[in-house]
C-alpha positions in Angstrom: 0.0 0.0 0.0 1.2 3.1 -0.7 1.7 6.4 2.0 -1.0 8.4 1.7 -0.2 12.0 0.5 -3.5 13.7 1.9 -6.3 12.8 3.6 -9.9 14.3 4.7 -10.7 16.5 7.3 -13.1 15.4 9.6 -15.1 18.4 8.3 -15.2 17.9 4.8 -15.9 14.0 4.8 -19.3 15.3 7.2 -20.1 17.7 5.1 -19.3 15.4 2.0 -22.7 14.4 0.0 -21.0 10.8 0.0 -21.0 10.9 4.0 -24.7 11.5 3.7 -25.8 9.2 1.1 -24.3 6.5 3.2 -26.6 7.6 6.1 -29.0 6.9 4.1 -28.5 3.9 2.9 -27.7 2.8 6.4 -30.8 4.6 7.7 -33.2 2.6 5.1 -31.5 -0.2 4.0 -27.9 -1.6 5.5 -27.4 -0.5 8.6 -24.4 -3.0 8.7 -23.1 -0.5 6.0 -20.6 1.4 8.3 -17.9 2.0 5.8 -16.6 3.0 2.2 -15.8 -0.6 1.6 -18.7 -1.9 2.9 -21.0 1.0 0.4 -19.5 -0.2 -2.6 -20.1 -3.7 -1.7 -24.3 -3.0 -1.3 -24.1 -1.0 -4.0 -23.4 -3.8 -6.5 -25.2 -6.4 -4.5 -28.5 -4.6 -4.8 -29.0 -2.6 -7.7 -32.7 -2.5 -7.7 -32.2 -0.2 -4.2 -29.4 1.2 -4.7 -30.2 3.3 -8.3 -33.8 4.6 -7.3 -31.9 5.8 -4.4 -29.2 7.7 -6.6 -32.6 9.0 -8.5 -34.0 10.1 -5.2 -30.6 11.8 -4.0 -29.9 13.3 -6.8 -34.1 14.6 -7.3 -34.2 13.2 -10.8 -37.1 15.0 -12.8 -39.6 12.5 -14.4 -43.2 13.0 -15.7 -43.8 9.1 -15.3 -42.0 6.9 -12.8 -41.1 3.5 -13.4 -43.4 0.0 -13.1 -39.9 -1.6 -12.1 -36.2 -1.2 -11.7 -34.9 -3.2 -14.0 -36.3 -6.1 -16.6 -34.7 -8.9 -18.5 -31.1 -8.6 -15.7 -29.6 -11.6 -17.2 -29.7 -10.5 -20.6 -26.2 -8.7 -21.9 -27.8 -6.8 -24.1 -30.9 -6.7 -23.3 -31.5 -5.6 -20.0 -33.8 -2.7 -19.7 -34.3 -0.3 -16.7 -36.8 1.7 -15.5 -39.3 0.8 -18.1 -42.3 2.9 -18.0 -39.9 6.0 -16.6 -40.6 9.3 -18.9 -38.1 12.0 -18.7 -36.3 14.7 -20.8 -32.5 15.2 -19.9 -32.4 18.7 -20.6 -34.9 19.5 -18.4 -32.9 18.1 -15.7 -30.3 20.3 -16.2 -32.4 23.1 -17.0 -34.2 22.7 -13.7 -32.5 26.3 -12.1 -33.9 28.9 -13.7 -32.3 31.4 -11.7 -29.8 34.2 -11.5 -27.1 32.0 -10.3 -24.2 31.8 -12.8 -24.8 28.9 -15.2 -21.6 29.0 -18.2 -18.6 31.5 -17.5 -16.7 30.7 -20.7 -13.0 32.2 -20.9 -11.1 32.1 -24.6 -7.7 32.1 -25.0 -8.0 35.4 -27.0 -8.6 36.9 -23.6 -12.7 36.8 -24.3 -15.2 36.1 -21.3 -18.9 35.5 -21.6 -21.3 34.7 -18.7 -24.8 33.4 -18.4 -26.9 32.8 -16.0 -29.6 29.8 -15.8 -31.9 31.8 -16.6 -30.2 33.3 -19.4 -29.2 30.1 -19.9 -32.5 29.0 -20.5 -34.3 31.6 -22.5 -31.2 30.8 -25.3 -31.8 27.5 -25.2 -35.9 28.0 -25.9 -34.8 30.2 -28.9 -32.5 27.9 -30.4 -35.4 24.7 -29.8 -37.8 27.0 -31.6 -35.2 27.4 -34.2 -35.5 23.2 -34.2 -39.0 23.1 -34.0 -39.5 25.2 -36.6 -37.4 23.3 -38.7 -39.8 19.9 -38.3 -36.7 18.4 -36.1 -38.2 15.6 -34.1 -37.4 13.2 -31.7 -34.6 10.2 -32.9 -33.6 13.1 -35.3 -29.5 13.7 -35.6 -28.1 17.2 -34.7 -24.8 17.4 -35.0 -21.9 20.4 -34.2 -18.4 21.0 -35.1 -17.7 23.6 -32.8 -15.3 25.1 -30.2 -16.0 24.5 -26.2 -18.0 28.0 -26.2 -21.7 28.3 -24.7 -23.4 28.1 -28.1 -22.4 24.5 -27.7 -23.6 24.0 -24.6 -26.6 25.6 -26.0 -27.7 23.8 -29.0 -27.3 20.7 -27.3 -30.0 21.6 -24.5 -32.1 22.8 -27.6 -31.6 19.3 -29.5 -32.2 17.1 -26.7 -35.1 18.9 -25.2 -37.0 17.7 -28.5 -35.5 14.4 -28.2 -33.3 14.8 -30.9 -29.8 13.0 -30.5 -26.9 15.0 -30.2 -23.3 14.1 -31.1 -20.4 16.8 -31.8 -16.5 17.0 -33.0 -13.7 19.5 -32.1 -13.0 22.2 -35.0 -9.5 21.1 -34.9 -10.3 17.7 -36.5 -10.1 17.4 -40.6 -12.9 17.6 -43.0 -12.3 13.7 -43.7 -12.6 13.0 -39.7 -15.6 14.9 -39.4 -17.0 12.8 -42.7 -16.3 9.5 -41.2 -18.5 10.4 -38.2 -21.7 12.2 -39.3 -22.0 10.3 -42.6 -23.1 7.7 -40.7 -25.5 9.5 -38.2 -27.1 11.6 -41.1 -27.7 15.0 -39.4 -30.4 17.0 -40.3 -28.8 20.4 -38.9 -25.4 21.0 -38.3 -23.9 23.7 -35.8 -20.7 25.1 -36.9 -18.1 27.7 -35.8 -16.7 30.4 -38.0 -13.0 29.8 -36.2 -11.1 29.7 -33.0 -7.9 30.1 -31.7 -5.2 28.3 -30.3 -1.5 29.0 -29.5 -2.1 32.8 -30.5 -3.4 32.3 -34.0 -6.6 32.5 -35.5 -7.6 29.3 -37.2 -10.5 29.1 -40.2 -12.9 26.7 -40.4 -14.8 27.8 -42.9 -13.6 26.1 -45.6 -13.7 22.5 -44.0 -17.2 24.0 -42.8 -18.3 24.0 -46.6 -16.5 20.4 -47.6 -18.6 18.7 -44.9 -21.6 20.4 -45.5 -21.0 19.9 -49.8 -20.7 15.8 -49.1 -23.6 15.7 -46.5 -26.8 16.0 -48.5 -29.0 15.0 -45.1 -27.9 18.6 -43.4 -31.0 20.9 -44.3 -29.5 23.7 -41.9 -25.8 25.0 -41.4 -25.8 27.3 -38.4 -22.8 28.9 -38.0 -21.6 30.8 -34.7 -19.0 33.5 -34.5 -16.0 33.5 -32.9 -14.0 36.3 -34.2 -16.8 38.3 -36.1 -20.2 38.9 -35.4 -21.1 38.4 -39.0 -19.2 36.0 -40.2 -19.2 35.5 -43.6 -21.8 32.2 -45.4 -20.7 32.9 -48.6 -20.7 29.5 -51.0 -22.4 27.6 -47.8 -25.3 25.6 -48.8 -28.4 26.7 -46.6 -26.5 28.5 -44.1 -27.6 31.3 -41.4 -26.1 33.1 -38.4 -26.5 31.9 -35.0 -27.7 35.2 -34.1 -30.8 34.5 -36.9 -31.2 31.3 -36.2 -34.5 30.7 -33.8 -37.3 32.4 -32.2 -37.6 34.4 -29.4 -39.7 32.6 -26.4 -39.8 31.6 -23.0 -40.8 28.6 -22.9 -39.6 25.4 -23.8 -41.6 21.9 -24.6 -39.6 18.9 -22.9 -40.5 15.9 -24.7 -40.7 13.1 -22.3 -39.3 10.4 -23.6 -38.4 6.7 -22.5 -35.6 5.8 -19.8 -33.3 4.4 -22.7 -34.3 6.8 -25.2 -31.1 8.1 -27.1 -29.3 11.1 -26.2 -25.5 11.5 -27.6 -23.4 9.6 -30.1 -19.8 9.2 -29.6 -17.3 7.2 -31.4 -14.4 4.7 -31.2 -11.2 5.8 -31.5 -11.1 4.9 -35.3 -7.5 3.0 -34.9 -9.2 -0.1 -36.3 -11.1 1.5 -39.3 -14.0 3.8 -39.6 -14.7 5.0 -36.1 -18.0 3.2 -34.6 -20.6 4.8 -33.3 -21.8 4.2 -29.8 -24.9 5.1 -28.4 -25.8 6.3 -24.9 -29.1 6.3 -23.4 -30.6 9.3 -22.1 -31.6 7.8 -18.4 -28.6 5.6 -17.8 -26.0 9.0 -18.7 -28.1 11.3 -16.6 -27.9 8.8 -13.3 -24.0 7.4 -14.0 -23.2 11.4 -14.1 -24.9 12.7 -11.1 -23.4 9.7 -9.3 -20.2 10.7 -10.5 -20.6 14.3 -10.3 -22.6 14.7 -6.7 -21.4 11.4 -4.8 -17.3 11.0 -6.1 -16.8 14.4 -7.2 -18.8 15.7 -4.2 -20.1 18.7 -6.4 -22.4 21.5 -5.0 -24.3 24.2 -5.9 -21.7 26.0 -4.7 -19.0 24.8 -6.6 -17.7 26.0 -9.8 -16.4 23.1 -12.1 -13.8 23.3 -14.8 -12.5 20.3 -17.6 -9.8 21.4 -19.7 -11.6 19.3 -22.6 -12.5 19.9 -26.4 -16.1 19.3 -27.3 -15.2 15.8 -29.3 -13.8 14.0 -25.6 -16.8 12.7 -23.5 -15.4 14.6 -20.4 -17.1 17.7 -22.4 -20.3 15.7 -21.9 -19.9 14.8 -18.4 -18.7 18.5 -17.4 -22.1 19.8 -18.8 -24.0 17.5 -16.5 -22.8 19.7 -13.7 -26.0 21.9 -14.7 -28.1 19.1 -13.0 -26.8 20.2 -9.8 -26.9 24.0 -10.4 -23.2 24.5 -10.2 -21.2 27.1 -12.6 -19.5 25.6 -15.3 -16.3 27.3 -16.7 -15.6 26.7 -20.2 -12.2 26.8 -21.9 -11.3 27.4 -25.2 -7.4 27.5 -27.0 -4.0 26.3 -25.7 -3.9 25.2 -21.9 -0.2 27.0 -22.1 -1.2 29.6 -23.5 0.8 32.2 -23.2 2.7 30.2 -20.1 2.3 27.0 -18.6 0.3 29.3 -15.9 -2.8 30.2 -18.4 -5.2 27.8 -16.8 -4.1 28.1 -13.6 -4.8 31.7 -13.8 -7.9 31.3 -15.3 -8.5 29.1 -12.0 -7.7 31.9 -9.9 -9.6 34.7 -11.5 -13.0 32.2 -11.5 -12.6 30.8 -8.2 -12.8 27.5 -9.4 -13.4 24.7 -6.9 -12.6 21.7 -9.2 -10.5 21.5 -11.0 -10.2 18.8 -14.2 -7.4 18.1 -16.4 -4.8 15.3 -18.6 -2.2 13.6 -16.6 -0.5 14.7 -20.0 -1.3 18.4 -19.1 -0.1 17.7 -15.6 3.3 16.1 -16.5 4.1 18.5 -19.6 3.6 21.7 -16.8 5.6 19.7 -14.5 8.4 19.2 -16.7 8.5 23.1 -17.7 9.6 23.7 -14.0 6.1 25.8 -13.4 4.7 25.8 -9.4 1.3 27.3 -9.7 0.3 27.6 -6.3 3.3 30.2 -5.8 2.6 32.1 -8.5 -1.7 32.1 -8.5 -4.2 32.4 -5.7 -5.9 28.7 -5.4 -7.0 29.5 -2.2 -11.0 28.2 -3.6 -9.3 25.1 -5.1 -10.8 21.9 -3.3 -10.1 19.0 -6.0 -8.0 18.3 -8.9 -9.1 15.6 -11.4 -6.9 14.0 -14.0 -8.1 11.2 -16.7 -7.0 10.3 -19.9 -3.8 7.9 -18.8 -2.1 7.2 -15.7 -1.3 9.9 -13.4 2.6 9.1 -12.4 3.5 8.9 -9.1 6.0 11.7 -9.5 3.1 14.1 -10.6 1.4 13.5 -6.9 4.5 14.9 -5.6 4.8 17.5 -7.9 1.0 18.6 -7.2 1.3 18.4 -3.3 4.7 20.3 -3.7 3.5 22.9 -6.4 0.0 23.2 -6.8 -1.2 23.2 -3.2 -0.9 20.8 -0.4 -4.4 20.5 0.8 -6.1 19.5 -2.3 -7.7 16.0 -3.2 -6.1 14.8 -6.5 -7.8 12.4 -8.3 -6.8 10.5 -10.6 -10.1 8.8 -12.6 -10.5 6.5 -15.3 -13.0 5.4 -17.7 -14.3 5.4 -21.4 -16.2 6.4 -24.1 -17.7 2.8 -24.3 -19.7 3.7 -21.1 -19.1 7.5 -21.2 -18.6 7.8 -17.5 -15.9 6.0 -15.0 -15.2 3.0 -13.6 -12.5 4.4 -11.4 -12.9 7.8 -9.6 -12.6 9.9 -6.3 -13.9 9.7 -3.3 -14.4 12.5 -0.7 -14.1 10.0 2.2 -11.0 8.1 1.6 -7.1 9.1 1.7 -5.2 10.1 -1.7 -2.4 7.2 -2.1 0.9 8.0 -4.3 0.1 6.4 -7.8 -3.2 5.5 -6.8 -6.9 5.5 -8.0 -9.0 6.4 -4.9 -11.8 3.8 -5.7 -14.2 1.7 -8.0 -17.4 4.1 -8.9 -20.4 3.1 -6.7 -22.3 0.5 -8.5 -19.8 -0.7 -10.6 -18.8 -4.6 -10.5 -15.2 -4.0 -12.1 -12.2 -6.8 -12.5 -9.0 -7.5 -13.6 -7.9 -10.3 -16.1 -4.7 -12.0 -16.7 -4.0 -13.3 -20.3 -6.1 -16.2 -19.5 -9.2 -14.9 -18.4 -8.6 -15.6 -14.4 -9.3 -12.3 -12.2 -6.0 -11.0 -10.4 -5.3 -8.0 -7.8 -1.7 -6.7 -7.4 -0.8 -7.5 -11.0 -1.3 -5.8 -14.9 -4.4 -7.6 -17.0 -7.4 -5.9 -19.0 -10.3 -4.3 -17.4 -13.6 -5.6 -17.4 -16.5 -3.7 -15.8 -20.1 -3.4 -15.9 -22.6 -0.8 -14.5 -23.9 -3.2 -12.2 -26.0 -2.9 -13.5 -26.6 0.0 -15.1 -25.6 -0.3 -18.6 -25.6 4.0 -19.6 -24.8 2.9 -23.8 -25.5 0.5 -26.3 -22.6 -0.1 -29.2 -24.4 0.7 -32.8 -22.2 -0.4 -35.8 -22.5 0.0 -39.5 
């Protein structure tokens, strides 16, 4: 075991919402449940309490509850749960309509826009009119190729309060990448950015803009946001208008409520191995594996304002968003994360008071090795968590973040995939941050490790083999 290189308060774990979803569950159900160990083990043992109790914590929106928790358990596919439920996804994250700050978004240009949820909302009914108006319906493909901006955020809200299904690529990718993906999903509106910019230069997009829209006959509406200009120019693009013209002023929105499973994103494989595949995720199953995630492990409040150094085409853009579902501020960041020093986000972090604080073990080790010590140079006095994903976090960057950063910080290091676009590893406010270590298994996920022979090991390398113990969030759809 390795020494632990921070541990909890007494304070924070009682005041963490882990601390008092185990009360609960002792209170209702376990009361031999005295312990983190000892959660995780009830959680996976009895699924059919243990997700209508992450609904109820977490005050899930639904029109229609469920006749039962789960159906058909044995079948892989095939399992279904919460049949009967009806519920719309963005209306659960739409749910605080407020003055509270909703988006801060911060450009590396030096641009900074802020909405509230109430702001938040009335763009979102404009741009679903826009939809609406358009005879987009529910199962219908809406897809974006734009920069981690608001408008984003935005149109996706819009799409999947109609039902619509919502998938979305980073403006740095190629026209051909782009191709691959939303040939196969066939969207009938695409979202597009004029530019952005990264490193200190401007890029255009325009012209990839027009090659994907010129070899996608199903797109019946380019909407293109600007960056740079507010006009930019939709010159030689095929039924193209403004963000600004797109939609129709109103204040209200109509949440289709739709089934449990009922689709909600497309991702993709990695595309190593051919064309990438698309995977489907289920509206229900995303919405409860993220506010378990997000409210339980992360330990996010309303309070808390929540940052991913992420590009709109990784699923930790999706599972940042989610953070609206508890009424939290999300920061958005757009451009180089070193931009113009290996302090840019960092400084960023102090000027928003961010809280947690998410980011690449790349990232981590690359700022590491440039001899930067942010905590010396920027005030993280409101910094409570760091997270890290996308490969291992080295045991030399724990040092480097207790020595550098700030020593009372939990650093997490998580892990997961786009396969179930959530984590099978993640923090934990209860428990101690090891050297080199993953805190803990998420809450409800049965997760092993296989030698070359199929024969579950501990203490030793294999393949990873988890299930949402039921609580399958995706199905895989290949063409």
């Amino acid at each position: 075991m390795s020494k632990s290189v921070w541990e909890p308060s007494d304070e924070r774990v009682a005041a963490s919402n882990m601390r008092r979803f185990m009360d609960l569950v002792r209170a209702e159900y376990a009361p031999q449940v005295t312990n983190w160990h000892g959660l995780h083990r009830w959680s996976i043992q009895h699924p059919d309490r243990f997700w209508p109790l992450v609904w109820a914590f977490c005050g899930v929106q639904a029109s229609k509850t469920w006749s039962r928790v789960l159906e058909h358990p044995g079948r892989m596919p095939g399992a279904e749960w919460f049949p009967g439920a009806r519920l719309n996804f963005a209306e659960n994250l739409l749910r605080h309509c407020d003055s509270h700050p909703a988006l801060v978004f911060r450009g590396e240009n030096g641009s900074r826009i802020e909405l509230s949820y109430s702001d938040l909302y009335i763009e979102v009914a404009r741009v679903a009119a826009g939809l609406r108006a358009l005879g987009v319906q529910p199962g219908d493909r809406v897809a974006a190729f734009l920069p981690n901006r608001p408008e984003t955020v935005i149109a996706m809200l819009a799409t999947t309060s109609i039902g619509a299904v919502w998938s979305s690529c980073s403006p740095d990718f190629g026209a051909s990448g782009v191709l691959d993906r939303f040939s196969q999903i066939q969207p009938r509106v695409l979202f597009a950015c004029d530019g952005y910019f990264y490193n200190g230069k401007w890029i255009d997009t325009l012209t990839r803009v027009r090659e994907v829209v010129e070899r996608l006959d199903s797109v019946e509406r380019l909407v293109v946001v600007p960056y740079e200009s507010a006009a930019p120019p939709l010159d030689g693009l095929r039924d193209a208008v403004t963000w600004q013209a797109f939609g129709k002023a109103t204040i209200n929105i109509e949440f289709e409520q739709l089934p449990f499973d009922h689709p909600l994103y497309i991702m993709y494989s990695s595309g190593t191995t051919g064309v990438p595949k698309c995977i489907v995720h289920g509206a229900g199953g995303t919405l409860l594996q993220h506010l378990k995630e997000l409210v339980l492990h992360t330990d996010l409040k309303r309070s808390d304002r929540i940052f991913y150094f992420t590009t709109c085409g990784w699923m930790m853009w999706n599972w940042l968003v989610s953070s609206l579902a508890v009424g939290a501020t999300v920061v958005l960041y757009d451009g180089s994360p070193t931009h113009p020093s290996a302090y840019g986000l960092w400084k960023m972090a102090s000027d928003e008071r961010v809280t947690i604080f998410g980011t690449s073990a790349k990232y981590l080790s690359a700022i590491e090795k440039a001899g930067a010590q942010p905590g010396k140079v920027q005030n993280l006095s409101a910094l409570r968590t760091i997270l890290s994903t996308g490969s291992p976090l080295a045991p030399e960057s724990y040092d480097w973040v207790y020595r550098a950063v700030k020593p009372d910080v939990q650093l997490s290091s998580i892990s997961g995939g786009t396969d179930i676009i959530s984590c099978f590893a993640l923090g934990n406010p209860l428990l101690p941050v090891n050297r080199g270590e993953l805190q803990c298994l998420g809450l409800g996920m049965a997760v092993l490790i296989f030698d070359d022979a199929g024969r579950p090991v501990t203490g030793k390398k294999g393949e990873v083999s988890g299930a949402t113990a039921i609580m399958p969030s995706s199905r895989r759809a290949t063409r």
